[in-house]
Each structure stands twice: as structure tokens, then as C-alpha cells.
Rosetta silent file (secondary structure, phi, psi, omega in degrees, C-alpha in Angstrom):
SEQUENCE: XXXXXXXXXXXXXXXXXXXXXXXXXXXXXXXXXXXXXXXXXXXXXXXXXXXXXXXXXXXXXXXXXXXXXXXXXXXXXXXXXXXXXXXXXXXXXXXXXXXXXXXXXXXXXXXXXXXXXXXXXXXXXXXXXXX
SCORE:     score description
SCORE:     0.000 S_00000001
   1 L     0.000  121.208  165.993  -31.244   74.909  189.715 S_00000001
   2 L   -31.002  154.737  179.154  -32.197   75.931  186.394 S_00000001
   3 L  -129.388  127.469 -162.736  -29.781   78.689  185.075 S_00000001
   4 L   -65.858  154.138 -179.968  -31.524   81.706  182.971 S_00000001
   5 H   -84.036   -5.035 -178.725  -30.224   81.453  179.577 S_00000001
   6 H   -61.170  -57.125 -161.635  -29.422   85.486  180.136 S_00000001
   7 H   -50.728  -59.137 -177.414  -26.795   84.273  182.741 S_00000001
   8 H   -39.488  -85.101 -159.424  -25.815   81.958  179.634 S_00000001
   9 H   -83.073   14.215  125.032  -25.173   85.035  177.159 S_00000001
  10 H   -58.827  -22.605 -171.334  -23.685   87.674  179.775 S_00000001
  11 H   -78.935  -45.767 -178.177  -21.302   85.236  180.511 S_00000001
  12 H   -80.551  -28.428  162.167  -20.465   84.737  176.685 S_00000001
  13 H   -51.277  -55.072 -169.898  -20.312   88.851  176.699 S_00000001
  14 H   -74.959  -43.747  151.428  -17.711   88.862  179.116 S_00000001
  15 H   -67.548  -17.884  175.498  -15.815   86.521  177.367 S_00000001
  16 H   -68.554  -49.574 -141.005  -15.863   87.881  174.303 S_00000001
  17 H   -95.716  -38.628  178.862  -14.736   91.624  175.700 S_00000001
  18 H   -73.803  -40.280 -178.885  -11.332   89.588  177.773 S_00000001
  19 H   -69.717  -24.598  161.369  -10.665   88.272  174.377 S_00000001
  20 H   -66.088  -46.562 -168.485  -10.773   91.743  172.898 S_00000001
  21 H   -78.432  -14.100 -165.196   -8.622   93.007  175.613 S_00000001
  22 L   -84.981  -13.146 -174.414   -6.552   89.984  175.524 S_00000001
  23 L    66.295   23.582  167.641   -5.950   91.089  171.397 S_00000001
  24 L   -91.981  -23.382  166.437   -7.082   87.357  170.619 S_00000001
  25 L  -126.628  151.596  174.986  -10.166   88.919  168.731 S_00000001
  26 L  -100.739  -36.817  155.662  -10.607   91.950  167.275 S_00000001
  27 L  -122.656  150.466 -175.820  -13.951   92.678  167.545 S_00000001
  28 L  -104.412  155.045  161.091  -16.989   91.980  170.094 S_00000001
  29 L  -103.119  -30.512 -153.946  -20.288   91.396  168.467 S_00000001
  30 H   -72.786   -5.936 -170.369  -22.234   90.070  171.142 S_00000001
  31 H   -83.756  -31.830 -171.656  -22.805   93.494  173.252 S_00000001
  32 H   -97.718  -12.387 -167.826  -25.139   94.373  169.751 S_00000001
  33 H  -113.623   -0.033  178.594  -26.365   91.114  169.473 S_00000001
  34 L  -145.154   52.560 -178.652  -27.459   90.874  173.651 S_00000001
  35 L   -68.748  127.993 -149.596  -27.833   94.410  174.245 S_00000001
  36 H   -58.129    4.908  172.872  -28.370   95.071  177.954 S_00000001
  37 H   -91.123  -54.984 -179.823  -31.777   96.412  177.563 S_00000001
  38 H   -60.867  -47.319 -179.594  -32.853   92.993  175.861 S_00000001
  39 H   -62.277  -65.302  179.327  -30.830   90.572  178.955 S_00000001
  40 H   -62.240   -4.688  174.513  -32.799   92.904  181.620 S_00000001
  41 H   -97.532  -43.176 -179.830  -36.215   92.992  180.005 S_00000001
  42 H   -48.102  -48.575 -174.806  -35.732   89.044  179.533 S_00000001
  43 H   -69.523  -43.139  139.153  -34.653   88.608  182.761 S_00000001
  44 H    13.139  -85.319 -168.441  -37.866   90.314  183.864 S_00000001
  45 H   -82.034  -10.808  161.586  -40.177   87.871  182.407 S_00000001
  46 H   -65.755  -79.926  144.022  -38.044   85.174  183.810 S_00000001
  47 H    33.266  -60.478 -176.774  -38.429   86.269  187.115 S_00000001
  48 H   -79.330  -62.555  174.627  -42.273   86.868  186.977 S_00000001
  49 H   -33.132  -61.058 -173.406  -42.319   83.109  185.303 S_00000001
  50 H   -63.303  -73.990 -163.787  -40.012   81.682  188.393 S_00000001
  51 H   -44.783  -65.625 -160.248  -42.524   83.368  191.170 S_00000001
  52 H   -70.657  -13.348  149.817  -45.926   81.926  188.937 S_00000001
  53 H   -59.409  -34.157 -172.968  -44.428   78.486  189.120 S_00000001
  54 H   -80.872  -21.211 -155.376  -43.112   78.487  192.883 S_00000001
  55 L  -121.947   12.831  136.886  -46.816   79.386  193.402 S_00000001
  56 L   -56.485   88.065  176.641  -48.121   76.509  191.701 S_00000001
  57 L   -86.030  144.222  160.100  -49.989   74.324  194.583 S_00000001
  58 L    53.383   40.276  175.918  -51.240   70.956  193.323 S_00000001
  59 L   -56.220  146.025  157.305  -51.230   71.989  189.440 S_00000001
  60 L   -84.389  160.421  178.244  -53.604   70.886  186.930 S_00000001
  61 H   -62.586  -48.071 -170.395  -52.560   70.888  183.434 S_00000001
  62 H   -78.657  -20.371  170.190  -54.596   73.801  182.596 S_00000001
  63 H   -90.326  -32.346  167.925  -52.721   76.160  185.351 S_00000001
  64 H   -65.929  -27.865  169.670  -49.381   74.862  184.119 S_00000001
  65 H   -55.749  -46.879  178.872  -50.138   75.366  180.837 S_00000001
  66 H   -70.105  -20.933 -178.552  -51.414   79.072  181.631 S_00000001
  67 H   -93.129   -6.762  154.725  -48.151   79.799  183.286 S_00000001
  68 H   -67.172  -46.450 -172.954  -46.254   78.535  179.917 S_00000001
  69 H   -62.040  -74.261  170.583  -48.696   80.891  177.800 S_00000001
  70 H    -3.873  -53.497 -162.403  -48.018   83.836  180.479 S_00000001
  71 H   -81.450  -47.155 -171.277  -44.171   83.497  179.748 S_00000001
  72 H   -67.875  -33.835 -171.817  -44.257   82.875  176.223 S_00000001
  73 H   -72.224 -100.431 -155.886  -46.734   85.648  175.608 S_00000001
  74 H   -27.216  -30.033 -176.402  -44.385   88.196  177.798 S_00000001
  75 H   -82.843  -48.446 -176.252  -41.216   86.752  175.638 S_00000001
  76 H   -52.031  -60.846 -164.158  -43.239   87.067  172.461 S_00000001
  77 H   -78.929  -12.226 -158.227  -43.447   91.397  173.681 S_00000001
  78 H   -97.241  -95.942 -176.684  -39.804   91.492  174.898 S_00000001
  79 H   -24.663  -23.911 -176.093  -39.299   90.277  170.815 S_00000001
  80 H   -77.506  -57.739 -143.262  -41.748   92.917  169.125 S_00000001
  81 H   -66.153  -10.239  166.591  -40.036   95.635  171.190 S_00000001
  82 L  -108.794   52.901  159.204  -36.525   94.424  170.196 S_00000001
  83 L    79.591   43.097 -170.044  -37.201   94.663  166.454 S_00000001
  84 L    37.159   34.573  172.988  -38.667   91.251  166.317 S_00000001
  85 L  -151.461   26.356  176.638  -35.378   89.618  166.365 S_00000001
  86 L   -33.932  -62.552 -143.087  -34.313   89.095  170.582 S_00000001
  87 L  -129.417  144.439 -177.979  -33.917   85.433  169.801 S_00000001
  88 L  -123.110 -173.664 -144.754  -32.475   83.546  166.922 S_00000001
  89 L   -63.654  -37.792 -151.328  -32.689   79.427  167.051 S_00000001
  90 L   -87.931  -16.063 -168.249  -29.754   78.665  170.004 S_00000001
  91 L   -72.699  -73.160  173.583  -31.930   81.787  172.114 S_00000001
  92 H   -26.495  -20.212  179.249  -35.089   79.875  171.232 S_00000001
  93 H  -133.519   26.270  147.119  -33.705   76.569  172.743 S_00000001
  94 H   -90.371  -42.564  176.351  -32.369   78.002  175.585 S_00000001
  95 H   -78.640  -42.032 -172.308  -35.526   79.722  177.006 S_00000001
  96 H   -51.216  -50.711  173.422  -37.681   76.928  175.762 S_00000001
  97 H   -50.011  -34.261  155.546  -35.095   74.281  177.862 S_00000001
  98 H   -38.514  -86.262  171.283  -35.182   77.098  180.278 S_00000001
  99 H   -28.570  -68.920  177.953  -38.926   76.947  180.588 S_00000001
 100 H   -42.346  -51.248  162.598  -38.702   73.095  181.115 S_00000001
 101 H  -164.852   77.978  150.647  -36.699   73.208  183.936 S_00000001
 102 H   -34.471  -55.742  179.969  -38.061   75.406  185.565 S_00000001
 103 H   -67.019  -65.443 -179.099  -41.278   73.174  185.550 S_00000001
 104 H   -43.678  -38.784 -155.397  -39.149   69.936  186.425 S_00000001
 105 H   -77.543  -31.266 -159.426  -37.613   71.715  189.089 S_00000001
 106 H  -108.115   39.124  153.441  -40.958   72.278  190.941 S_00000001
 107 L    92.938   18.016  176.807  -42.129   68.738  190.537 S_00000001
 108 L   -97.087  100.034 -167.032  -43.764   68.829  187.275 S_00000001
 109 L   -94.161  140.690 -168.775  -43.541   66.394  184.882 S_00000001
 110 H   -69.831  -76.870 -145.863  -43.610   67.984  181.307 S_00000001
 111 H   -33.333  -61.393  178.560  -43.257   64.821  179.206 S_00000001
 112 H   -66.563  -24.241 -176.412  -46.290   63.643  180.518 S_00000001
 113 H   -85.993  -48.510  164.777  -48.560   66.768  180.752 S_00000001
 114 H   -30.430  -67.760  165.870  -47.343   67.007  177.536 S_00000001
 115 H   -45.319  -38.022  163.319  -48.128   63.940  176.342 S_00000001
 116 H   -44.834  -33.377 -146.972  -51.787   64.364  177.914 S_00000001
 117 L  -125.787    8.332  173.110  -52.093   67.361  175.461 S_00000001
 118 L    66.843  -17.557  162.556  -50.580   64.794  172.211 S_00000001
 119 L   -56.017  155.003  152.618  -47.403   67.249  172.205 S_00000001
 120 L   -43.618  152.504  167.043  -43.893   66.680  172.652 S_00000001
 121 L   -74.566  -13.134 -160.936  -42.176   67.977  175.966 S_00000001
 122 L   -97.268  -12.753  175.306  -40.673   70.174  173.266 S_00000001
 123 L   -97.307  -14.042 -173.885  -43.872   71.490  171.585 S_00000001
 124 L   -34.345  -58.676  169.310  -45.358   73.117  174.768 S_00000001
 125 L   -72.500   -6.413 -178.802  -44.608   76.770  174.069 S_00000001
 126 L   -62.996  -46.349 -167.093  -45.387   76.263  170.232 S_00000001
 127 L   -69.821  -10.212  170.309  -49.037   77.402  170.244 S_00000001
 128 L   -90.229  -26.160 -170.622  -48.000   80.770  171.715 S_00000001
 129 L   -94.927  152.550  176.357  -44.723   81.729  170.611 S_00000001
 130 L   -84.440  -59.296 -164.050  -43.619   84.004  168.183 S_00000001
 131 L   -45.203    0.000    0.000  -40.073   84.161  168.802 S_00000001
């Protein structure tokens, strides 16, 4: 089962904060750089994203594709409202890889709808995203 990349950076929180307590680091960063307002609005649009996928019967290209835009567009407002700067490049290739498989998981193969569309499995989310 896919694993949200949020799961990903609380998990990198928690380590960080034992390592503080542990006096092996001196300072956490990562509580300002994943502030819990940002993990729970993400985790949100993942959420809504997992449900509009599960409830993909028999997709066409053009309904998977709307449920990529859907996500990316909702991820795109979770970035405006956190100062345009939620996700820097390892966030960005975590949700996108996220996104994939997600898709994969429910029987959908990207490479090929991709391919259908002259993209990359890796370009999918490009004409919508911001982040």
C-alpha cells in the first residue's frame, strides 16, 4: 500500500526531536519546515484523492486524468496558503511518486495512459502543478 509522503516527514519529525532529546543534535528544524497545519491540510487532499480513485470503475483516461488534476489542483491551494513554499524538490517527488501509486495500486497503468497522452509516467501532474 502506498504510504502518504506526510507519514514519510512525521516520521522524520520524530526523529529529529529523539535526537534532540538524545543531545545528538542541537536543534530540530523540521517542526518549521512540516508544520502540523501543512501535514494535516496535505493529508486532507490525500485522503479526498485515495476515495476519487477507489471510486474509479472501468476508467478512461480522461477520468483518471481528472482525478490527477483534482489532486494537483487541491496541492497547488494547500501551497498558496502555506506561503507558496509546502514543498521543495524531495516533497515534490514524494507526492508525485505518491500520486503514482496510488493509481498502480488500483489497477491503473500510468506508463501507458501516459504514454497515450506522449508524456512520461513522470510528467502527468506537470500541466497542473504549481508546487
Amino acid at each position: 500500500m502506498a504510504t502518504r509522503p506526510t507519514t514519510h516527514w512525521r516520521e522524520t519529525i520524530a526523529t529529529e526531536a529523539a535526537e534532540v532529546a538524545a543531545g545528538t543534535t542541537d536543534v530540530a528544524i523540521l517542526p518549521d519546515l512540516f508544520p502540523e497545519a501543512l501535514l494535516n491540510d496535505t493529508d486532507a487532499v490525500l485522503a479526498a484523492f485515495e476515495v476519487e480513485v477507489a471510486a474509479l470503475t472501468q476508467p478512461t483516461d480522461e477520468a483518471v486524468l481528472a482525478t490527477v488534476q483534482h489532486v494537483v489542483l487541491a496541492l497547488n491551494g494547500v501551497n498558496e496558503a502555506h506561503d507558496e513554499s509546502a514543498y521543495e524538490t524531495d516533497e515534490r517527488e514524494r507526492l508525485c511518486l505518491y500520486i503514482d501509486e496510488v493509481l498502480t495500486e488500483h489497477g491503473i497503468d500510468v506508463a501507458a495512459l501516459a504514454e497515450r497522452r506522449g508524456l512520461t509516467r513522470y510528467e502527468i501532474t506537470d500541466e497542473w502543478r504549481d508546487w
